[in-house]
C-alpha positions in Angstrom: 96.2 -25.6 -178.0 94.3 -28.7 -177.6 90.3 -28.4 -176.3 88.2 -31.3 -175.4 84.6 -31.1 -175.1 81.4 -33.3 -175.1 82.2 -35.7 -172.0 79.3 -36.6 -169.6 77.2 -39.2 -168.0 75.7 -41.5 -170.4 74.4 -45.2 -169.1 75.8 -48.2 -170.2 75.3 -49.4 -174.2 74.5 -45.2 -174.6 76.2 -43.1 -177.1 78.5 -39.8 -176.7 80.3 -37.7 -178.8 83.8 -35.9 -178.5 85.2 -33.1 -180.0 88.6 -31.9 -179.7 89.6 -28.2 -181.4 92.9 -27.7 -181.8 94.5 -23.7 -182.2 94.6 -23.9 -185.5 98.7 -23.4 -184.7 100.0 -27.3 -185.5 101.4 -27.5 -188.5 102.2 -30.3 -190.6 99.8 -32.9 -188.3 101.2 -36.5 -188.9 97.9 -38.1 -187.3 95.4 -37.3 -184.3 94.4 -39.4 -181.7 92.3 -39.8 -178.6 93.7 -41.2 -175.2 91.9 -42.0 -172.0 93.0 -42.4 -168.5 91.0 -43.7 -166.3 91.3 -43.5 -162.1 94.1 -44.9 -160.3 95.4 -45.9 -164.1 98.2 -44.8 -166.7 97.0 -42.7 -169.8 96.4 -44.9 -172.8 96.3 -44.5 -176.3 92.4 -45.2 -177.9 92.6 -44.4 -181.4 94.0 -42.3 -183.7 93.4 -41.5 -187.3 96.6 -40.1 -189.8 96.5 -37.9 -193.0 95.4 -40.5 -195.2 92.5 -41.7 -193.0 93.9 -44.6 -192.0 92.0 -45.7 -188.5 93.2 -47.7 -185.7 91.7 -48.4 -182.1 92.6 -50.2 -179.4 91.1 -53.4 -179.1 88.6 -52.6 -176.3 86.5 -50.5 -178.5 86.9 -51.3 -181.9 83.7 -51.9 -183.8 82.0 -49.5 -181.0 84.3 -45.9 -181.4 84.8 -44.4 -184.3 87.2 -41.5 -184.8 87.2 -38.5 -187.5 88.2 -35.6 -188.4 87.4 -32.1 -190.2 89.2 -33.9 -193.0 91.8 -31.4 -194.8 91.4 -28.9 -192.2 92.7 -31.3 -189.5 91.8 -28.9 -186.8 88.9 -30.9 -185.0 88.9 -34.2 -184.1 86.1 -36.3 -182.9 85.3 -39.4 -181.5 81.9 -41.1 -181.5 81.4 -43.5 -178.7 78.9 -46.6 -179.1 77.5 -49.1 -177.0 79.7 -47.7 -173.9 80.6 -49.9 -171.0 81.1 -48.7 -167.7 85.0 -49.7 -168.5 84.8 -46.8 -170.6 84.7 -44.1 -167.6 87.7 -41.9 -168.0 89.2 -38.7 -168.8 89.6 -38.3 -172.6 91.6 -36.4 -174.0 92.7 -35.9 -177.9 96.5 -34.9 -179.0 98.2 -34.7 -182.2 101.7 -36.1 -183.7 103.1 -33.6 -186.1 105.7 -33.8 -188.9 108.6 -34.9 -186.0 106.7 -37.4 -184.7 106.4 -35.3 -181.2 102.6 -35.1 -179.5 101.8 -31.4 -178.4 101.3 -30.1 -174.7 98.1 -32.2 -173.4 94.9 -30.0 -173.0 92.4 -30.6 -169.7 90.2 -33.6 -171.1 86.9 -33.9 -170.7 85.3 -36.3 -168.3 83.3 -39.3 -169.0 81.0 -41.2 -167.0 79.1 -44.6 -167.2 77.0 -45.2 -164.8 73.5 -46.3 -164.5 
C-alpha cells in the first residue's frame, strides 16, 4: 500500500526529494509521516504532517526537511531534503496513521546515501 521512491546518493549539504504513493485504499488518514532507520539502528520517526497541515520534525532536521502532501487527496507524501549530512544516510520510509490511530503495514523504503 505504501511506495517510496526518490532515494539515492547525494553529497553532503545536497538536496533530494521523496515521494511516497499510497493505494489509494486508506481511508480516513489521521496524518502522514516519514521515518528513517539507519544501519545497526532502531526506525525513527522524522516528520509527519496531519489533516490540517500541521508540521512537525524531529529536531535533527528541522529547518532543513520539509514534508507535504497532495493536500486533500492525501495519497502522496513527500519529503524534500536540504542541506543533508552524512547523518542523514538511511532507509526512509513514509507510513500513515488513520482514523484509529493505527500506522499501516510498512512498504520497502527507499535508500539514501551521503557520501562524498
Amino acid at each position: 500500500q505504501l511506495v517510496e521512491s526518490g532515494g539515492g546518493l547525494v553529497q553532503p549539504g545536497g538536496s533530494l526529494g521523496l515521494s511516497c504513493a499510497t493505494s489509494g485504499s486508506i481511508f480516513d488518514v489521521n496524518s502522514m509521516g516519514w521515518y528513517r532507520q539507519a544501519p545497526g539502528e532502531q526506525r525513527e520517526w522524522v516528520a509527519s504532517i496531519t489533516r490540517s497541515n500541521v508540521r512537525e520534525y524531529v529536531a535533527s532536521v528541522k529547518g532543513r526537511f520539509t514534508i507535504s502532501t497532495d493536500n486533500a487527496k492525501n495519497t502522496t507524501v513527500y519529503l524534500q531534503m536540504t542541506s543533508v549530512k552524512f547523518e542523514d544516510t538511511a532507509v526512509y520510509y513514509c507510513n500513515v496513521v488513520d482514523s484509529s490511530l493505527k500506522l499501516q503495514p510498512w512498504g520497502q523504503g527507499t535508500q539514501v546515501t551521503v557520501s562524498s
